[in-house]
VOPAGU-2260 file (C-alpha; in pm, 1 decimal, decimal comma):
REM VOPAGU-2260
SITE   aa  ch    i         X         Y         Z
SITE  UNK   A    0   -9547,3    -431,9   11038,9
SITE  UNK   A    1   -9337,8    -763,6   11050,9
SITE  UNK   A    2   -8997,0    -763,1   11124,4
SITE  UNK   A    3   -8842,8   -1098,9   11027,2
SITE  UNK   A    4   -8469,2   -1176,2   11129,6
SITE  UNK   A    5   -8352,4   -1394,8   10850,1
SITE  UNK   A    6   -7971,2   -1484,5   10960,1
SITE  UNK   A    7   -8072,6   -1674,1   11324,8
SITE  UNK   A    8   -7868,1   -1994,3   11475,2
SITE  UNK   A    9   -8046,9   -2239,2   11688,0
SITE  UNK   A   10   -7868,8   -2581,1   11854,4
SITE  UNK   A   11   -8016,6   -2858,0   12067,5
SITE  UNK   A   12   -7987,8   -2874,2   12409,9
SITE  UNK   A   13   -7765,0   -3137,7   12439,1
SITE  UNK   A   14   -7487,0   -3042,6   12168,9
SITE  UNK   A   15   -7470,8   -2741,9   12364,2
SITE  UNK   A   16   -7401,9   -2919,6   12697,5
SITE  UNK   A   17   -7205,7   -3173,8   12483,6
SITE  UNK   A   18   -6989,0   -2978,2   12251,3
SITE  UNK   A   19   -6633,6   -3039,3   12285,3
SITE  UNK   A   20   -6771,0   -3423,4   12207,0
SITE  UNK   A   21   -6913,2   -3272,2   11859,4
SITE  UNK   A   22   -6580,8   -3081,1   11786,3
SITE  UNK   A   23   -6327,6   -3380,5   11809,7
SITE  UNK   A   24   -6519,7   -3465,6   11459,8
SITE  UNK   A   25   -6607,5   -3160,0   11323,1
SITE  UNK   A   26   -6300,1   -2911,1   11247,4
SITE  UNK   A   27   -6500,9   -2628,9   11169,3
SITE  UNK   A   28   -6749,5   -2639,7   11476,5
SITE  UNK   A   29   -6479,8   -2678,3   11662,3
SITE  UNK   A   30   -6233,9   -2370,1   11525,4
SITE  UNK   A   31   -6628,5   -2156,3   11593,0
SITE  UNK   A   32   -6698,9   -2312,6   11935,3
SITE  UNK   A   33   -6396,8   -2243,2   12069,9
SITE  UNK   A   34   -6409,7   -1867,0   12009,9
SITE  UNK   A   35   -6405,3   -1643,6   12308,2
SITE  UNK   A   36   -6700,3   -1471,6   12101,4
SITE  UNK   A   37   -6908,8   -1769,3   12036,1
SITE  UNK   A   38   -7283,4   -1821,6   12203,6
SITE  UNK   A   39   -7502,6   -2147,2   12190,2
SITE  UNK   A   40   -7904,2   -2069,1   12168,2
SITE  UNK   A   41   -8214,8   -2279,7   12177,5
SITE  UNK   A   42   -8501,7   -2251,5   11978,9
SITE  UNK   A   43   -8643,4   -2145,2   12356,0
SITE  UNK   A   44   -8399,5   -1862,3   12392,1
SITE  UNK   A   45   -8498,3   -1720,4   12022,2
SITE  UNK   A   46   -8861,7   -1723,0   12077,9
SITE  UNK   A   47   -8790,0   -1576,2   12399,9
SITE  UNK   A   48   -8623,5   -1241,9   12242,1
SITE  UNK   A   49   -8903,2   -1186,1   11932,1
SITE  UNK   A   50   -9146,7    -953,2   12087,6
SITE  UNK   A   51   -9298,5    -779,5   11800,5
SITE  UNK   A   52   -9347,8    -463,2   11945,9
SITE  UNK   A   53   -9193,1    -133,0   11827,7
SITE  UNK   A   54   -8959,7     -37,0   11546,7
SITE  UNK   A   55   -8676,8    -299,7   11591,7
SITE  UNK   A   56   -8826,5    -580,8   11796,8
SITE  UNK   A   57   -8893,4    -860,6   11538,8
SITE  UNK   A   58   -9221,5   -1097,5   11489,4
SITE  UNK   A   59   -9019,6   -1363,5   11365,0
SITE  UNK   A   60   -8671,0   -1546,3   11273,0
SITE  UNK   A   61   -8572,0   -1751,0   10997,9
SITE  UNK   A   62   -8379,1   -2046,9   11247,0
SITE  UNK   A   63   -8129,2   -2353,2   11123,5
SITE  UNK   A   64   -7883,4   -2545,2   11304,5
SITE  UNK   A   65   -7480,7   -2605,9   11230,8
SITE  UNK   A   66   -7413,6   -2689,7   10877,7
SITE  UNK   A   67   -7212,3   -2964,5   10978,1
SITE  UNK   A   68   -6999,8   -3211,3   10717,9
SITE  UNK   A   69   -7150,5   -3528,1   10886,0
SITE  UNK   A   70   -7502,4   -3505,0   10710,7
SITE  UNK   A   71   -7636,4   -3757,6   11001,4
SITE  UNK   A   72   -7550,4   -3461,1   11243,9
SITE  UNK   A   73   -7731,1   -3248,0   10990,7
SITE  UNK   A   74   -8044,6   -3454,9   10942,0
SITE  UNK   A   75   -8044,3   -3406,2   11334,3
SITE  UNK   A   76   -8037,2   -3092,8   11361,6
SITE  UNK   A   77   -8319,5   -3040,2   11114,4
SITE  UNK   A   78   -8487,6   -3257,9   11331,1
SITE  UNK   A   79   -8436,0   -3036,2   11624,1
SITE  UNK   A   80   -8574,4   -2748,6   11389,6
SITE  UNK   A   81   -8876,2   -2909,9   11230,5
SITE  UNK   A   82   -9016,3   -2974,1   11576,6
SITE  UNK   A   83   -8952,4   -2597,1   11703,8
SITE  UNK   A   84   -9105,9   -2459,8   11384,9
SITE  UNK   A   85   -9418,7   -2669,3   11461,4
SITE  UNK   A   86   -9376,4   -2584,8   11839,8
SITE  UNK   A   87   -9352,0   -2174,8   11731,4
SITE  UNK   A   88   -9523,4   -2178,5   11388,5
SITE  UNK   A   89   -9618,3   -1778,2   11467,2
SITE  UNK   A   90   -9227,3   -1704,1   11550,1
SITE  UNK   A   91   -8997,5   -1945,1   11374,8
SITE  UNK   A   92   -8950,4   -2043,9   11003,5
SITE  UNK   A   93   -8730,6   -2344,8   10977,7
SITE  UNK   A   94   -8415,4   -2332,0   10689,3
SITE  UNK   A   95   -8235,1   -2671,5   10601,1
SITE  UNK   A   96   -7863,8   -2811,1   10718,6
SITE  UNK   A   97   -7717,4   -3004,2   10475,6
SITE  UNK   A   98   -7390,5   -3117,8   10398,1
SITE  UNK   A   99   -7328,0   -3050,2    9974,6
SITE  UNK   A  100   -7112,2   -3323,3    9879,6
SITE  UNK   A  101   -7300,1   -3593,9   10085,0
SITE  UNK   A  102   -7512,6   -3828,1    9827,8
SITE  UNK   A  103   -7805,2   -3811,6    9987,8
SITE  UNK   A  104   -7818,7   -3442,5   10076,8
SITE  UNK   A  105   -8094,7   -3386,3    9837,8
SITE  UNK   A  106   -8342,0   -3632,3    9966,9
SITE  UNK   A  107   -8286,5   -3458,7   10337,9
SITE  UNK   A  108   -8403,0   -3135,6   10157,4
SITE  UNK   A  109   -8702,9   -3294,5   10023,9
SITE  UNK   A  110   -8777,7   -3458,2   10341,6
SITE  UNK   A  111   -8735,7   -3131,3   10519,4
SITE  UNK   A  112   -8928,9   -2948,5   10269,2
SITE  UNK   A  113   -9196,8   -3179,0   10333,7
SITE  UNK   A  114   -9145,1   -3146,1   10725,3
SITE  UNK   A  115   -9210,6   -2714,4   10693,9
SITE  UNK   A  116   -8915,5   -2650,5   10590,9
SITE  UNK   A  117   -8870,1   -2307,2   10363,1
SITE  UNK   A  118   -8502,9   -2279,5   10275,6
SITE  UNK   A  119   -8170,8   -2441,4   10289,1
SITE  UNK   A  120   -7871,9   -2259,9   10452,2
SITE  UNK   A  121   -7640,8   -2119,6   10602,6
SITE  UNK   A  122   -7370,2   -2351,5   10398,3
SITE  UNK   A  123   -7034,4   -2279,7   10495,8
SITE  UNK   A  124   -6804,8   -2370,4   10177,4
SITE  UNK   A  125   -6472,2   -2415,1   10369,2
SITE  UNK   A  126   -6615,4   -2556,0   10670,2
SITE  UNK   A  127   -6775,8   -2806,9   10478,0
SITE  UNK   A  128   -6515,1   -2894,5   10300,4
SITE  UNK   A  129   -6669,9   -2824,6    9898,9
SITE  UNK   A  130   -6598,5   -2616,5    9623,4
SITE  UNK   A  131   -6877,7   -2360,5    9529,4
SITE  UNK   A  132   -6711,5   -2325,0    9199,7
SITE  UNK   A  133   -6737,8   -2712,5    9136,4
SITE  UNK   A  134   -7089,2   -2826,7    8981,3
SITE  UNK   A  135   -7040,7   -3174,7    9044,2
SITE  UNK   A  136   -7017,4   -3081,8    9420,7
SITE  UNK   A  137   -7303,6   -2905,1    9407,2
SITE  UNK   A  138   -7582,8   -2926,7    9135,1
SITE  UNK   A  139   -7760,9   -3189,7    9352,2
SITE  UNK   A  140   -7856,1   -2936,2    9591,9
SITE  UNK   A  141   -7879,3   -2635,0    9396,6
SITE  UNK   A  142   -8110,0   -2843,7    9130,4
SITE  UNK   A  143   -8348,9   -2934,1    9428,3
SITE  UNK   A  144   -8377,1   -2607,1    9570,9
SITE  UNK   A  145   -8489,8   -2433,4    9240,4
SITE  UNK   A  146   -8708,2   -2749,6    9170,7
SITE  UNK   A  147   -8868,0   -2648,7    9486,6
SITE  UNK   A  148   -8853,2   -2282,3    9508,2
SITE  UNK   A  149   -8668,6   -2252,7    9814,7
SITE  UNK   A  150   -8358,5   -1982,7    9850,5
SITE  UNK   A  151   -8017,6   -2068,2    9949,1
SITE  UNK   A  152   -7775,4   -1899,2   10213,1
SITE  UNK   A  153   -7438,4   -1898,1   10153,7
SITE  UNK   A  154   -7150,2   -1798,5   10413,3
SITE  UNK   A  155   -6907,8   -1557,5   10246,3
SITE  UNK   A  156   -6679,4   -1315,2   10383,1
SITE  UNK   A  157   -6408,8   -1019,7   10332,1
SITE  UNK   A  158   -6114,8   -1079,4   10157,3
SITE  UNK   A  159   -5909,7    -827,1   10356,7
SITE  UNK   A  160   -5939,8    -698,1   10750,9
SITE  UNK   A  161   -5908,1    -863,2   11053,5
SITE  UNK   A  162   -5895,3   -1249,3   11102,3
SITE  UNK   A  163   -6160,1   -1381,9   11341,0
SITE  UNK   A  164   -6262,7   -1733,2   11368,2
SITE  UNK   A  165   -6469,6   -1851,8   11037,5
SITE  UNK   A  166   -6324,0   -1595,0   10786,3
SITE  UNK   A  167   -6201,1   -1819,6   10526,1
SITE  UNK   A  168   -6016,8   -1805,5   10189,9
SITE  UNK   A  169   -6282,6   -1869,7    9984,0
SITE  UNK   A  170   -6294,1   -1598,9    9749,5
SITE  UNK   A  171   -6523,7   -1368,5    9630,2
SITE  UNK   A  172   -6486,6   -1544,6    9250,7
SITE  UNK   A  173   -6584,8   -1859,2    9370,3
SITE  UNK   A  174   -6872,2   -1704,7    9464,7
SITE  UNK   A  175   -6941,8   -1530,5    9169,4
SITE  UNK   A  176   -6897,3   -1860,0    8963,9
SITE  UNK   A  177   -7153,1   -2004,6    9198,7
SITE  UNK   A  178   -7460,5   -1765,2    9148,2
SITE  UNK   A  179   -7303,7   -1791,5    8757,7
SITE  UNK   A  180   -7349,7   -2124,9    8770,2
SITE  UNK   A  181   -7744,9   -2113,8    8916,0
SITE  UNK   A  182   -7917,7   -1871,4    8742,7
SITE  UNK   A  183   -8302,9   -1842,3    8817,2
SITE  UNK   A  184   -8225,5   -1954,7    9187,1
SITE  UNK   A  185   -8242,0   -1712,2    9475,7
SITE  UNK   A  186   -7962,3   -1698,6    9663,5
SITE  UNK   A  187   -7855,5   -1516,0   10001,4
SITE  UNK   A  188   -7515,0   -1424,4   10060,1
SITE  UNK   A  189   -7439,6   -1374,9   10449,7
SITE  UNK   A  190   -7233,6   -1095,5   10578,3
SITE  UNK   A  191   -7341,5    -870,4   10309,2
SITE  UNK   A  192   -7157,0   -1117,6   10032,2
SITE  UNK   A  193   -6848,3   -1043,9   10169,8
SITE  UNK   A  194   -6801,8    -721,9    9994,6
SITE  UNK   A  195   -6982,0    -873,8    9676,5
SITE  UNK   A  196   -7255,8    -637,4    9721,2
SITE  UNK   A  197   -7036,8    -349,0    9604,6
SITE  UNK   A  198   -6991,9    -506,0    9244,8
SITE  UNK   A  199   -7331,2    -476,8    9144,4
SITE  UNK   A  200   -7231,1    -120,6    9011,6
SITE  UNK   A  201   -7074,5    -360,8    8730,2
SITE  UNK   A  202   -7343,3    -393,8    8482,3
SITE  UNK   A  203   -7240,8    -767,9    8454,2
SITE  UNK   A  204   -7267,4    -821,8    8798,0
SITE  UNK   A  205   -7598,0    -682,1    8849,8
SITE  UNK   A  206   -7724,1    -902,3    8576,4
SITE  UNK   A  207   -7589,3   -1204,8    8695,6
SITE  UNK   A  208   -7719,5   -1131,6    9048,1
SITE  UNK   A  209   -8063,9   -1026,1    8997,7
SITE  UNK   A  210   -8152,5   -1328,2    9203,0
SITE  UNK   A  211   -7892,4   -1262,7    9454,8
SITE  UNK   A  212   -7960,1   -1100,0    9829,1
SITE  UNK   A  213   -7731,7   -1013,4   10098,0
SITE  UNK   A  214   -7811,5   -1084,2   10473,3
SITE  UNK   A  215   -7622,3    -805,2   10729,6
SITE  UNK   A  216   -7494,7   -1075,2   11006,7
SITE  UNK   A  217   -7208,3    -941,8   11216,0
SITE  UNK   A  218   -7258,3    -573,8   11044,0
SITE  UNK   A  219   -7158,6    -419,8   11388,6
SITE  UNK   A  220   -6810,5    -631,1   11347,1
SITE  UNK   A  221   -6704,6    -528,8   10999,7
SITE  UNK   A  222   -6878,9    -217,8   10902,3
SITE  UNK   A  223   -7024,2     116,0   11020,5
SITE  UNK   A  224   -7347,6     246,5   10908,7
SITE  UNK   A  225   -7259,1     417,2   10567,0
SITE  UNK   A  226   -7281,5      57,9   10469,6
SITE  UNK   A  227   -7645,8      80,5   10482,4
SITE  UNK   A  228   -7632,7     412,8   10261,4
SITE  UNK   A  229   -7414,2     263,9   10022,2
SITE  UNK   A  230   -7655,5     -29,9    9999,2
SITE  UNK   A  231   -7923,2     253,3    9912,2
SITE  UNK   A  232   -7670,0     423,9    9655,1
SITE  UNK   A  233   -7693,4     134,6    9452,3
SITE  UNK   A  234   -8067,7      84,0    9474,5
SITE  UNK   A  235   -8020,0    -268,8    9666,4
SITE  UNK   A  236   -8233,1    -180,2    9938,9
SITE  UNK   A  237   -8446,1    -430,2    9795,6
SITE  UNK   A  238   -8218,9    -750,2    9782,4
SITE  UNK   A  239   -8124,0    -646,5   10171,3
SITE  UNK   A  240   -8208,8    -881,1   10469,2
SITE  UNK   A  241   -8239,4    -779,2   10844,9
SITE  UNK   A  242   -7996,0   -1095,9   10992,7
SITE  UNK   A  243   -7845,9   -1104,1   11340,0
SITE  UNK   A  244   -7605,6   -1371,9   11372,1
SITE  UNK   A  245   -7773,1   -1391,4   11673,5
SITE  UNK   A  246   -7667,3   -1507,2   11914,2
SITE  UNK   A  247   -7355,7   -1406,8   11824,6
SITE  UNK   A  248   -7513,3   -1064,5   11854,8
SITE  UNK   A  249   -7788,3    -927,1   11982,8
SITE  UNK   A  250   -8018,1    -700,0   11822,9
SITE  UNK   A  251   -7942,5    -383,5   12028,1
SITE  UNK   A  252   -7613,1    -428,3   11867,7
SITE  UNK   A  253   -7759,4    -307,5   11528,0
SITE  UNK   A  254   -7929,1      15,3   11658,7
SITE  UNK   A  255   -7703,0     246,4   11646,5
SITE  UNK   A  256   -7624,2     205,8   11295,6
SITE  UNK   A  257   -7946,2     144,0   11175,6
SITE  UNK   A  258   -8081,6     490,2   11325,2
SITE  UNK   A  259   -7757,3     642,0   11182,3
SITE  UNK   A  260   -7826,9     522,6   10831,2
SITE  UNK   A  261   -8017,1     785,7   10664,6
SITE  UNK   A  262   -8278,4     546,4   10559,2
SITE  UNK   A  263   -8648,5     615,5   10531,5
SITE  UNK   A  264   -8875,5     453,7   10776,9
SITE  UNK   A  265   -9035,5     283,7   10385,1
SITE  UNK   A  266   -8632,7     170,4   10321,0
SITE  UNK   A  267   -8579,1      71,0   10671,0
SITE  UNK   A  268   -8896,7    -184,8   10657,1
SITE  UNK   A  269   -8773,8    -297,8   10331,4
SITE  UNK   A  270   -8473,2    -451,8   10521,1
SITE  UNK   A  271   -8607,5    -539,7   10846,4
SITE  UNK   A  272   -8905,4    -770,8   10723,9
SITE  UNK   A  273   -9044,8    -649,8   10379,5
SITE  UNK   A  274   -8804,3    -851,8   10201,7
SITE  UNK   A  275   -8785,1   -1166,3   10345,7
SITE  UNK   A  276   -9204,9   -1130,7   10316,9
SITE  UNK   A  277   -9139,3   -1123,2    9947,3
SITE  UNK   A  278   -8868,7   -1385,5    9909,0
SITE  UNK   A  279   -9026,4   -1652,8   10129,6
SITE  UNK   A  280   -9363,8   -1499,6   10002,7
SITE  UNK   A  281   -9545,5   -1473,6   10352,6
């Protein structure tokens, strides 16, 4: 049994002990970093925490660094990941930064790719300052990530609730015209789409999104377990990724709600590694 936590931020040593001199450039890093809630981990302290061992201790993490706007702090990052990948090839599986609207942001995902590099995420539309709905801002990207075969995260959130640092107004539209928009490429939603993932009782939807998953980051902030049952209502336990936010949370966090679900141990696995096995076809 693998367990794979797909949703997993990493960040070199020394932009942790250096932040604030990161955030003077970087408006979005900043507005996160300076959360009461926010946590800095190395590719050290994630190893550390994958033991493998019993129903929800995980084998492995899918691990990428800030999606800043500065691509040069991006290609750095990626750096930083490419060498912990190689360091924990059994634990970590490396996803790309990149920063959309940069002209060169598609030869850093080939380079990557060609570095061990599987994916390309988590892209934060408002942070990074670009319009999912525009093409021109991003068909360079998307085009090299389905001529490669490698899946996309996307940061989405709630349109309604509480305001916490990084909920944004992009709306759940914009991300619909996005997947529209790239057909044939598989694409993760974080934070279960936002809410997204209840509109695939709309036949349209569904069809549109048949290459469309949804990570559960930050679950334990924003909904209680009957969102895992209502995942399993509309027969998406398929298109479901196991993803932490860590280390913005722990695993323990998820626990509770996970034995409270009402899954089956088969519909459980499905989330917590089976998959991810299939999408990054381990």
């Amino acid at each position: 049994m693998t367990n794979i936590d797909f949703h997993v931020h990493v960040t070199p040593p020394d932009i942790i002990a250096n932040w604030e001199k990161y955030a003077e450039k970087e408006p979005y890093f900043s507005l996160l970093s300076h959360s009461k809630q926010n946590k800095f981990a190395t590719a050290e302290d994630v190893a550390a925490v994958l033991k493998g061992e019993g129903n929800f201790n995980f084998n492995r993490a899918v691990v990428f660094g800030f999606a800043f706007r500065d691509l040069g702090l991006c290609r750095y990052v990626n750096d930083y990941v490419i060498e912990k990948v190689k360091e924990y090839p059994q634990k970590l599986i490396g996803f790309i930064s990149v920063s959309p609207r940069d002209k060169k942001a598609a030869s850093e995902i080939e380079r990557c790719r060609l570095n061990g590099l599987v994916g390309v995420g988590e892209l934060f539309p408002a942070g990074q300052g670009f319009d999912p709905e525009n093409e021109s801002e991003t068909s360079a990207i998307t085009g090299v990530c389905r001529e490669l075969s490698l899946p996309l995260i996307v940061h989405a959130n709630e349109p309604v609730g509480h305001s916490y640092p990084g909920k944004t107004d992009v709306t759940l539209r914009q991300l619909e015209t996005f997947v529209s928009n790239n057909q044939g490429l598989n694409i993760v939603l974080a934070h279960w789409g936002g809410g997204l993932v209840f509109y695939e009782t709309m036949g349209e939807i569904k069809e549109k999104f048949r290459n469309v998953y949804y990570d559960t980051a930050a679950t334990p902030f924003l909904y209680d377990e009957k969102i895992y049952r209502a995942a399993k209502a509309l027969g998406l336990c398929e298109k479901i990724l196991f993803g932490s936010d860590f280390p913005l949370l722990p695993y323990s966090r998820y626990l509770d709600g996970l034995e409270k679900s009402g899954l089956s141990a088969e519909e459980k696995q499905l989330i917590l590694g089976g998959n991810a096995q299939r999408l990054l076809a381990l």
